[in-house]
N, C-alpha and C positions, 0 to 999 in steps of 0.2 A: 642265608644272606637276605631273603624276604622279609623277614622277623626282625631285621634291622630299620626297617625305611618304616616310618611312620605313616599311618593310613591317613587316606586323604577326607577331609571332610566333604562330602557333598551335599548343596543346601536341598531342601526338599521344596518339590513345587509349591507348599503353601507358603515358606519364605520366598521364594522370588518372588510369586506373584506379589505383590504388597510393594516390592524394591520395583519390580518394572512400571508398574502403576505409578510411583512416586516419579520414576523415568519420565513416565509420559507428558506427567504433570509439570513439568518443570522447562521437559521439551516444548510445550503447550505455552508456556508466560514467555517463556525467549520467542517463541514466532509471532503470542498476543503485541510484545513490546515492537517486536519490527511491523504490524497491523496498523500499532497506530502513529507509527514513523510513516507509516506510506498514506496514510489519508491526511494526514498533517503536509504531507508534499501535495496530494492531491485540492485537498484547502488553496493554497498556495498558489499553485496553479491554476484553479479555478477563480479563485481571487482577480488575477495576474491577467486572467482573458476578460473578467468583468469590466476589470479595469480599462485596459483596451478596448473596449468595443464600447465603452458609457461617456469615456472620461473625455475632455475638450482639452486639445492640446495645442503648444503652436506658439507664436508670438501674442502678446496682448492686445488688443481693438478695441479700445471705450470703455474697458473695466472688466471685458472677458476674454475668453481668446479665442480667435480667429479660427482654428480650424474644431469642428465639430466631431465628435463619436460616430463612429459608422452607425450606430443603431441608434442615437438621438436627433441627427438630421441629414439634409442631406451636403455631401462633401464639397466643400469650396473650389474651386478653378483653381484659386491662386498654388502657385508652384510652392509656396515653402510649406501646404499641407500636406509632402508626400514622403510622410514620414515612412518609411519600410514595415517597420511594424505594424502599421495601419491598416496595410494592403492587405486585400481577402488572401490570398496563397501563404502570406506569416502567421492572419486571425487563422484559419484554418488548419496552419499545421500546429498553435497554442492551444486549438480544439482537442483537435488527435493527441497531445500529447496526456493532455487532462482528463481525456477519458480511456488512455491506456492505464496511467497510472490508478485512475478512481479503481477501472477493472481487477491490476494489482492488487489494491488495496480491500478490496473486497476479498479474493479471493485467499488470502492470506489471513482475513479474518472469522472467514469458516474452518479452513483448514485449522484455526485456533483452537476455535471453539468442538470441533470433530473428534482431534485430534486425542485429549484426556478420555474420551467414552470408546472410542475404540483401542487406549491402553490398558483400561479397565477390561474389556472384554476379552480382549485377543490376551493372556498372559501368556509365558512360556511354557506352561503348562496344558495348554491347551493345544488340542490338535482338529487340523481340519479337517471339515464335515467333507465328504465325498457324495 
C-alpha cells in the first residue's frame, strides 16, 4: 500500500533560503510603503501645529486680522480671539500628537530598512547559536 502514495518532495535548505529572503523583501517594501504613509501624516501634522501657532487668524482690522499667532505676538483681550484651537492645552495636545506620530514613523522606517538583512541572515535553515 506504501508503493502506492507518491513520495513527497521536500525543498532543500538552499531553495528556501532564496524564497524566505525574497519573503522578507517584499515583507520589507509593504512596511517601507506604510513608513512613508506615516511621515506624510506626521508632515501634515506638523504642518497643521505650524500653522496654528504662526498664522493670524480672526476677523479683519485695517487690511490684517485682529487676532495674532501665539508665537508671533502677544494675544489680543478682545473676546472673539478665543479661538479653541488657539489655546495652549489644544497647541499642546497638536504637539503630542505630532510627535507621536513622527516617533511612529520613525520607527517603522527602521524596522524597513532591518527588516530584508535580518531575512537574509536568519533563513530556515539556519539554527540558533546557543
Amino acid at each position: 500500500m506504501t508503493a502506492d502514495v507518491p513520495a513527497r518532495h521536500t525543498p532543500d535548505a538552499a531553495d528556501a533560503a532564496p524564497a524566505h529572503a525574497e519573503q522578507g523583501h517584499q515583507r520589507a517594501r509593504r512596511i517601507e510603503a506604510w513608513s512613508i504613509a506615516w511621515m506624510l501624516l506626521a508632515l501634515a501634522i506638523w504642518g497643521w501645529f505650524a500653522f496654528l501657532m504662526l498664522a493670524d487668524y480672526g476677523p479683519e482690522s485695517g487690511g490684517r486680522a485682529l487676532c495674532r499667532g501665539p508665537l508671533v505676538g502677544p494675544s489680543s483681550g478682545d473676546s472673539l480671539c478665543r479661538d479653541p484651537l488657539r489655546q495652549w492645552p489644544a497647541l499642546l495636545g497638536v504637539l503630542a500628537l505630532a510627535v507621536m506620530v513622527t516617533v511612529s514613523a520613525a520607527a517603522t522606517i527602521v524596522y524597513a530598512k532591518v527588516l530584508p538583512r535580518l531575512a537574509e541572515r536568519d533563513g530556515p535553515g539556519v539554527q540558533p547559536q546557543d
